[in-house]
C-alpha positions as CSV (number, residue, x, y, z in Angstrom):
1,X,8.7,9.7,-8.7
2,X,5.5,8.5,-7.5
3,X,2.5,7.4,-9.8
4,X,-0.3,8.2,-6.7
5,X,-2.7,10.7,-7.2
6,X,-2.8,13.5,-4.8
7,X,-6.2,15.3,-4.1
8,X,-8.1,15.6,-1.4
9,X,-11.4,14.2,-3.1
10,X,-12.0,10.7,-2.9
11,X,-10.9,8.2,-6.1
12,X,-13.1,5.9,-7.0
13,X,-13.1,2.6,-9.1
14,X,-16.1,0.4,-10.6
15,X,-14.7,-2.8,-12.1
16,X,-16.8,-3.4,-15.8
17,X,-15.5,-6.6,-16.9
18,X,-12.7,-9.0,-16.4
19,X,-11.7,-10.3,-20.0
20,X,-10.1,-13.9,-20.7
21,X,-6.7,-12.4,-21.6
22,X,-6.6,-11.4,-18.1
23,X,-7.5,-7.3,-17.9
24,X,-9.3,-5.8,-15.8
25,X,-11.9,-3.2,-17.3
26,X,-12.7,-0.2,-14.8
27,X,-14.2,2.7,-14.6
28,X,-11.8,5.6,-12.3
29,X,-13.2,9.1,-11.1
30,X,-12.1,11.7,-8.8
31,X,-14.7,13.4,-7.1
32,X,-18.0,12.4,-8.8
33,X,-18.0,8.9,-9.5
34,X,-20.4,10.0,-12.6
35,X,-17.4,11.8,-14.4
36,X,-15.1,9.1,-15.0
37,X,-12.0,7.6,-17.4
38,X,-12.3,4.2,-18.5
39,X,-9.3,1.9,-18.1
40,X,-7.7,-1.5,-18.6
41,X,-4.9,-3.3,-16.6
42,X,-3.5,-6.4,-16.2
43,X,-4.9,-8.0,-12.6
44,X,-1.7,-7.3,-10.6
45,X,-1.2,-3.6,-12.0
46,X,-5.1,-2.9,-11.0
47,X,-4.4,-4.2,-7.9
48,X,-1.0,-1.9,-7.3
49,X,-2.7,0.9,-8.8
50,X,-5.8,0.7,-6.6
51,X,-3.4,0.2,-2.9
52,X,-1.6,3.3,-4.3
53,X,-4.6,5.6,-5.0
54,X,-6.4,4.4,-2.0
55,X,-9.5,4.1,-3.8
56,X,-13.1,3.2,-2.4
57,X,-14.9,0.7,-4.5
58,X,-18.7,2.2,-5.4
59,X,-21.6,1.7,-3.8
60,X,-24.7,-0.1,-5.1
61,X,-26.3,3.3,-4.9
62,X,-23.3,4.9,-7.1
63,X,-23.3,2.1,-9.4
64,X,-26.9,3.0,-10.2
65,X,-26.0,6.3,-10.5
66,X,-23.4,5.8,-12.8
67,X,-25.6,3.6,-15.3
68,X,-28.1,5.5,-15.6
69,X,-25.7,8.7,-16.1
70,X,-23.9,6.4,-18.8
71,X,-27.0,5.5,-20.3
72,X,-28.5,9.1,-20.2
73,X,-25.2,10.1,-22.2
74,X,-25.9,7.2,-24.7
75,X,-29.3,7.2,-25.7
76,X,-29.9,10.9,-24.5
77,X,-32.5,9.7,-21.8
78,X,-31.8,9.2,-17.9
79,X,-31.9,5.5,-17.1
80,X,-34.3,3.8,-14.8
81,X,-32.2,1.3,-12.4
82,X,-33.6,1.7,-8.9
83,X,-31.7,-0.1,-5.9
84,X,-33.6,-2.5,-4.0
85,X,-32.3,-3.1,-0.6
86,X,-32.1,-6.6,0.0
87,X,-34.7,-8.0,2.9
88,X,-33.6,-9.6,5.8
């Protein structure tokens, strides 16, 4: 039995927080990176369960777009990150 997702949408995964016990805190969507569950695994079990989803890691862009989306949710207002491309 295998434990991969299978869907043709991309997976996605936005690591939170790393806590001193040694979890990893993530957000995981399918799809929309805005519609998301939020997990916890030890380092070694993220890492196994992101090879065998083939996730992408989020953009800066989506990143944005999922705080503000959280924060909308939250305080019932759409938040006001904006990226900033670094200069060269």
């Amino acid at each position: 039995m295998s434990n991969e997702l299978i869907t043709d949408f991309d997976k996605y995964v936005h690591i939170t927080n790393q806590t001193k016990a040694g979890l990893i805190e993530f957000d995981f969507s399918v799809g929309d990176p805005t519609m998301y569950l939020e997990l916890a695994l030890p380092v070694r079990q993220f890492e196994n369960f992101c090879n065998k989803n083939g996730v992408k890691y989020l953009t800066k862009q989506q990143e944005i777009d999922v705080e503000n989306d959280r924060h909308k949710w939250k305080y019932g207002e759409v938040g006001t990150l904006k990226y900033e491309k670094e200069q060269e």
